[in-house]
C-alpha positions in Angstrom: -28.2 16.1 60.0 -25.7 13.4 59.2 -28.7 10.7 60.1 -31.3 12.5 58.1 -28.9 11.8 55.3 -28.8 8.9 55.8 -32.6 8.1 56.1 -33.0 10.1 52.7 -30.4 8.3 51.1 -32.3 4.9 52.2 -35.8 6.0 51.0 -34.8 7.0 48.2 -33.0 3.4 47.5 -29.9 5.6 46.3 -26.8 3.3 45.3 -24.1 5.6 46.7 -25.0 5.0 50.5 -21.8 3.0 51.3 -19.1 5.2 49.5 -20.8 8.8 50.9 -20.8 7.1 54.6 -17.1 6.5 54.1 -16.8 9.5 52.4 -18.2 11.7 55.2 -16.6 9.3 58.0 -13.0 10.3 56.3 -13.7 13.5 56.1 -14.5 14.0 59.9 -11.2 12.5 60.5 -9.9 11.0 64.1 -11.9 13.3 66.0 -15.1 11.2 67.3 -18.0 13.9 67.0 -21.3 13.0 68.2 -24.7 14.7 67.1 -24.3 17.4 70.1 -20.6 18.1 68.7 -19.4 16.1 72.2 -16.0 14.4 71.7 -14.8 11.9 74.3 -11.6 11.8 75.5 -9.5 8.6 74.8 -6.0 7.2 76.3 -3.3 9.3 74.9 -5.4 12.3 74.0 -4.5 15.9 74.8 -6.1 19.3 74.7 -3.9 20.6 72.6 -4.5 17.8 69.9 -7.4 17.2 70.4 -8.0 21.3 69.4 -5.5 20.5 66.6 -7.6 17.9 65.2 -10.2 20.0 65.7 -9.0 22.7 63.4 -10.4 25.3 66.4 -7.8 27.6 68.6 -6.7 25.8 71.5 -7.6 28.6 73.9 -11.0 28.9 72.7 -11.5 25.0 73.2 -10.1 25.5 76.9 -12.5 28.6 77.3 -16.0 26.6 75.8 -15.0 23.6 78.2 -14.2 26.1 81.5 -10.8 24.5 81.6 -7.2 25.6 81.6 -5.3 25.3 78.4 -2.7 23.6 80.0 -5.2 21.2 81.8 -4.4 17.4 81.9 -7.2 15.5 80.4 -8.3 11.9 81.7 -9.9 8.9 79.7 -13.9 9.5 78.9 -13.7 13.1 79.6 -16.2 15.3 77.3 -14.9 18.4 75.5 -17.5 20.4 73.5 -16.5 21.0 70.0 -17.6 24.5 68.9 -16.3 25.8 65.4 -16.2 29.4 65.6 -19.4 31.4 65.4 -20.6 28.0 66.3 -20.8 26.6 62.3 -19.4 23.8 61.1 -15.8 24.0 59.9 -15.8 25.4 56.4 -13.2 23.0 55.2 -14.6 19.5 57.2 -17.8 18.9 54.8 -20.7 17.5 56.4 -22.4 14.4 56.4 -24.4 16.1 53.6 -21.8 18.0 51.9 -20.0 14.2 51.4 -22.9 12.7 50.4 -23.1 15.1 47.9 -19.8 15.2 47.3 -20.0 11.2 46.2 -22.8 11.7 44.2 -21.3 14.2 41.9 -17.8 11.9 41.4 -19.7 9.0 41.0 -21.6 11.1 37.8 -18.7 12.5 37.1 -16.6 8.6 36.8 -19.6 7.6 34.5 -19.9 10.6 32.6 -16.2 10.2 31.6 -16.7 6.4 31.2 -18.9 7.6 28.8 -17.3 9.6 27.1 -14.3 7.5 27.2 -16.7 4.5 25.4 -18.0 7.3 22.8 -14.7 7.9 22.0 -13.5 4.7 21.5 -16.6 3.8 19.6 -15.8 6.3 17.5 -12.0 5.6 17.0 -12.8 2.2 16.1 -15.2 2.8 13.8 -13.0 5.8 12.1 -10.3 2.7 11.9 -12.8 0.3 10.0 -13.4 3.0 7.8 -10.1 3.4 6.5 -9.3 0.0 6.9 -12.2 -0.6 4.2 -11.1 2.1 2.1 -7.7 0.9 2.3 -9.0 -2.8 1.0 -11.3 -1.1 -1.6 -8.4 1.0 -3.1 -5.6 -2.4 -2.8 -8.8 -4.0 -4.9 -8.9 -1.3 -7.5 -4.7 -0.9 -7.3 -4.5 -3.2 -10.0 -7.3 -3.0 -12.1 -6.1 -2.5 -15.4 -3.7 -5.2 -15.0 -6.5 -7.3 -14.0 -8.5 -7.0 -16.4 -5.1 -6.9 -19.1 -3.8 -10.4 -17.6 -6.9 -12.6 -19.0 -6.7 -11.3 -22.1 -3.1 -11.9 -22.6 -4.0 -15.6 -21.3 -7.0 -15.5 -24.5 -4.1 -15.7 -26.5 -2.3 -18.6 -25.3 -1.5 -21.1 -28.3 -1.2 -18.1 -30.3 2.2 -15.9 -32.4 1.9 -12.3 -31.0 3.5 -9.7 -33.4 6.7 -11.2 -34.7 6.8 -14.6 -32.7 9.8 -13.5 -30.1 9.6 -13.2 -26.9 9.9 -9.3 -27.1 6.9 -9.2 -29.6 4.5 -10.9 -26.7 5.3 -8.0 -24.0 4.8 -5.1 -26.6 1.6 -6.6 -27.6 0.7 -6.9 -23.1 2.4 -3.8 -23.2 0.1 -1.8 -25.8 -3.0 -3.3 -23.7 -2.2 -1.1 -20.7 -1.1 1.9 -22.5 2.5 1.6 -22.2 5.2 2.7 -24.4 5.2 1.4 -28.1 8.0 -1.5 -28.5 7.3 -2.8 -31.3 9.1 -0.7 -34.5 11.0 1.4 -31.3 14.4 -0.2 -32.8 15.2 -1.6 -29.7 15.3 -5.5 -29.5 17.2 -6.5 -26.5 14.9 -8.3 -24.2 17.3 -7.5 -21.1 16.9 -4.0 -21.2 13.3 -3.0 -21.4 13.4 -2.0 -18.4 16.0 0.4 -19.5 15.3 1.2 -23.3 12.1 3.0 -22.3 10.4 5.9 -20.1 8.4 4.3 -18.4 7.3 6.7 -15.5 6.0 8.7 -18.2 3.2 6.1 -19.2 2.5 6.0 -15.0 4.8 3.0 -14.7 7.8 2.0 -12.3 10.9 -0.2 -12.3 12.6 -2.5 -10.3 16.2 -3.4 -11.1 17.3 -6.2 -9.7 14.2 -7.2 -8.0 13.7 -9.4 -4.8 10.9 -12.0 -4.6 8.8 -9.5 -2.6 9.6 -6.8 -5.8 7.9 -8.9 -8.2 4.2 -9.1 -8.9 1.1 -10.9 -10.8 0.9 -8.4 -14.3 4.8 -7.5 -14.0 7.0 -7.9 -17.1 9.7 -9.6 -16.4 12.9 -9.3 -18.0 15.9 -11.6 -17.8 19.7 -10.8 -18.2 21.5 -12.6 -21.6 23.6 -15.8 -20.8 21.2 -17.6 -18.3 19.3 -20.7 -18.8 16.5 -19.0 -20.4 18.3 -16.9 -21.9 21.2 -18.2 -23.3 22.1 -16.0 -26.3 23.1 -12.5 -26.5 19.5 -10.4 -26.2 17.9 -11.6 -22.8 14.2 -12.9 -22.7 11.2 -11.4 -21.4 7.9 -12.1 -20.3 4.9 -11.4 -18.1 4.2 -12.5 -14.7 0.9 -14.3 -13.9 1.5 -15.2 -10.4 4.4 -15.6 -7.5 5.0 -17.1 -4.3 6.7 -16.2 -1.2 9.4 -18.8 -2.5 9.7 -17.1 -5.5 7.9 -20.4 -7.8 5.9 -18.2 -10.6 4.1 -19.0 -13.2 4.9 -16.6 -16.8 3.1 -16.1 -19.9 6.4 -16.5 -22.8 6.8 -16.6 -26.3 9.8 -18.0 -28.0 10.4 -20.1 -25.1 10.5 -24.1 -25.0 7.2 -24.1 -26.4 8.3 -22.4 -29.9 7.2 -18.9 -31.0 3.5 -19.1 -29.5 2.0 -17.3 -26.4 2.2 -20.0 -23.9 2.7 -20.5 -19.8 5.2 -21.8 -17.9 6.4 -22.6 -14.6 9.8 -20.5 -13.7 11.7 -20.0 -10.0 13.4 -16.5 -9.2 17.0 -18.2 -9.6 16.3 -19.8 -12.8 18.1 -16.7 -14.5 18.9 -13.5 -13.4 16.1 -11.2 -13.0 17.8 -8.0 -14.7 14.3 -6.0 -14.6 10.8 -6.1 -13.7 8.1 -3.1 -14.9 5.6 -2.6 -13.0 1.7 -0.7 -13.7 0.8 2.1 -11.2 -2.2 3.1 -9.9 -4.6 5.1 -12.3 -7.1 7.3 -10.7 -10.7 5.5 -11.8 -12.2 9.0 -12.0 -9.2 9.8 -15.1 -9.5 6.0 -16.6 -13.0 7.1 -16.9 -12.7 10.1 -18.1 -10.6 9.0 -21.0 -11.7 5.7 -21.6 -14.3 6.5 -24.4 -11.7 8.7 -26.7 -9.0 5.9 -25.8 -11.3 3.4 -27.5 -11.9 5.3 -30.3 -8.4 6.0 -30.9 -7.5 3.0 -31.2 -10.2 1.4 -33.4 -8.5 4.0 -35.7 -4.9 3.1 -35.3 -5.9 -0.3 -35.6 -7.6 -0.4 -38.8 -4.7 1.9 -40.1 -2.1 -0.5 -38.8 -3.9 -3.3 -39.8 -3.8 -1.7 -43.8 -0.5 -0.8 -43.4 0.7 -4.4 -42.0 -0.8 -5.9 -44.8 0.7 -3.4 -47.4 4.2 -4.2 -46.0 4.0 -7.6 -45.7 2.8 -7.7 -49.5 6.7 -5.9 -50.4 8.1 -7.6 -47.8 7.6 -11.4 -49.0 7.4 -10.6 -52.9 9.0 -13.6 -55.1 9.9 -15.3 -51.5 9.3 -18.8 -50.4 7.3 -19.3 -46.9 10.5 -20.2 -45.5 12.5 -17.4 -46.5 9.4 -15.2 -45.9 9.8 -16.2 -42.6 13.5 -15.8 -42.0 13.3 -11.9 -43.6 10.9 -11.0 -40.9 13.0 -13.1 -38.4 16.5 -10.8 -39.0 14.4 -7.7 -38.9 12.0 -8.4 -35.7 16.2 -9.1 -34.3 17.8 -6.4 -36.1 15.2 -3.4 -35.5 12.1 -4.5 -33.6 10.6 -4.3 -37.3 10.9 -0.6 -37.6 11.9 1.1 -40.6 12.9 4.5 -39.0 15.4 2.6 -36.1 19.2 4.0 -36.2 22.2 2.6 -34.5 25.1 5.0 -35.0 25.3 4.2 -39.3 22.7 1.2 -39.0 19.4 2.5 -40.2 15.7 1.1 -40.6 14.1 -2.8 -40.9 17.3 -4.3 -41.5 20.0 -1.9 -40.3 21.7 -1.3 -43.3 24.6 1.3 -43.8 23.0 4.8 -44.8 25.4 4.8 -48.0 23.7 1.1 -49.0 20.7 3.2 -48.9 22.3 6.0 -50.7 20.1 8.5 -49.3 16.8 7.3 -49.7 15.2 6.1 -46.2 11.8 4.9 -47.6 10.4 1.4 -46.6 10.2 0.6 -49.8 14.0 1.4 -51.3 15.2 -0.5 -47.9 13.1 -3.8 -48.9 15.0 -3.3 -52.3 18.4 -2.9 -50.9 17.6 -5.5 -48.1 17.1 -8.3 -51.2 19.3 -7.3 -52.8 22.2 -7.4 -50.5 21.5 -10.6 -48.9 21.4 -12.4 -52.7 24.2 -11.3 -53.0 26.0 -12.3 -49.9 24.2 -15.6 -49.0 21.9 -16.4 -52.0 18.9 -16.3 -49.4 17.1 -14.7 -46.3 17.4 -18.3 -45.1 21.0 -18.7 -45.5 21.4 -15.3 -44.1 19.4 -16.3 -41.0 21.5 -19.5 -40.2 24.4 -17.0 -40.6 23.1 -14.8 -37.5 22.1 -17.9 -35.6 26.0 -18.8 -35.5 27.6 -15.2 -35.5 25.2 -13.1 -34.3 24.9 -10.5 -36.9 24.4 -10.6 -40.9 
């Protein structure tokens, strides 16, 4: 049998000839069979192991060979192997049974190294799926901001809102949807990042940042008393772009380049970096939704802002020369961010005056009135009274 295994194996030019031969050879273990089931006796043998080896009873080897279990066996004696009933020993597979036994391992090693592939094929494509996502959605992290930071750069060479460095990040600010800054009554540049709730306009801040805080779109908001900063209200900007050293380049106003929207090269240590505010995420899917009634909204505020800018400026600057015109919206961009309704404990409105100079009446047009009025009398102009602040600080 174990030879017409063999031959069927060869004609039928199967691969696993080699590893069932050794297979089958193992599994026959020390005990040299033959075809007839003959084994020959070599140096060292016994009856007892060779019946052992055998996995038959020893008496029943003694009795098929006519011999005496205690019989001495010599070198090239013959013992016939019978398994009882005279079959093959269930648990020694033969020639076939390993052959077989090969086959189905050597299917079952390539089914798994199949499988093994399929999976891996399909982990690694899983992975490039949401490594793509991953890129797609760090691509549209920042969109608004993208698309926010060239238009601030359209207006390079130009005054946004009042000409200070606070008026340029409101008017960045108002582009993304942010909080309203200008006419807030807040005017210190340092604390933007505190004056404001920001989270509730989907933005985050960073106090105190590290290079690896601050990114392209950020405002940026330095302490009071630094280099670029060396009065008593801070300075603030917007980031265009950073390195890992911390060299960026800013989009100011106010700065060394006078009250125009201009760029400028800055290092992280240049000043103290009291703040930076950062633009999360939208979903696209709410951006879209919203996008058309946001637009329409503020085509309306605009033209309603734009009439009521012009009415204002026309009582502001009344009987004033350019130059005073000028200082009078300088002291109130400083005093109130422009806002008639600001309070600071008894400060109120454009110019924080004292509720009882107001005597009650809060409108924009009795605090122009008592605004002239006050500072002719104290310094005989808004210019005068400007130069007064410059040195002191107040007015």
């Amino acid at each position: 049998m174990y030879r017409k295994d063999l031959d069927y194996l060869k004609d039928s030019k199967h691969l696993l000839l080699l590893g069932a031969t050794t297979l089958a050879g193992t599994a026959l273990g020390a005990v040299n069979v033959s075809a007839d089931n003959v084994y020959t006796v070599q140096e060292g043998d016994t009856l007892t192991g060779v019946a052992a080896n055998s996995k038959i009873d020893l008496q029943k080897l003694a009795d098929d060979n006519n011999i005496s279990a205690d019989s001495y066996l010599h070198v090239g004696q013959q013992l016939v192997i019978k398994t009882q009933d005279n079959k093959e020993d269930a648990n020694v597979p033969s020639a076939s049974q390993a052959i077989q036994q090969a086959a189905s391992s050597s299917s079952q090693a390539s089914s798994s190294s199949s499988s093994s592939s399929k999976d891996e094929h399909k982990s690694s494509s899983s992975q490039r799926k949401q490594e793509s996502k991953k890129d797609e959605n760090k691509k549209d992290e920042n969109k608004e901001v993208q698309n926010a930071l060239p238009q601030l750069e359209s207006q390079l060479g130009h005054t946004l809102n009042n000409g200070q460095c606070y008026g340029l990040t409101a008017w960045y600010v108002q582009q993304l949807g942010g909080p309203q800054l200008m006419g807030s009554g807040k005017s210190f540049a340092q604390d933007i990042g505190t004056d404001y709730d920001w989270s509730a306009y989907g933005w985050s801040v960073k106090q105190y940042p590290s290079i690896q805080d601050i990114k392209p779109g950020d405002v940026i908001n330095w302490e009071a008393g630094g280099a670029l900063s060396p009065g008593i209200y801070g300075h603030t900007g917007v980031v265009v772009s950073i390195d890992d050293k911390g060299n960026m380049t800013t989009i100011e106003q106010n700065a060394e380049q006078g009250q125009v929207a201009a760029k400028y090269n800055r290092t992280f240590d240049q000043t103290r970096i009291k703040s930076v505010v950062h633009k999360d995420a939208t979903s696209s899917k709410t951006t879209d939704k919203s996008e058309a009634q946001t637009t329409t909204q503020n085509d309306a505020s605009k033209d309603q802002a734009q009439k009521q800018d012009n009415n204002q400026t026309q009582n502001q600057t009344n009987g004033l020369s350019a130059a005073d015109a000028q200082a009078k919206e300088w002291i109130a961009a400083h005093e109130s961010g422009g806002s008639y309704t600001a309070q600071n404990g008894q400060y109120y409105g454009r110019y924080q005056l004292t509720a009882s100079y107001l005597n009650g009446d809060f409108s924009p047009a009795n605090q122009e009135r008592v605004a002239d009025q006050y500072v002719a009398s104290r310094y005989g102009s808004w210019s005068n009274a400007q130069s007064f602040w410059l040195a002191n600080g107040w007015y």
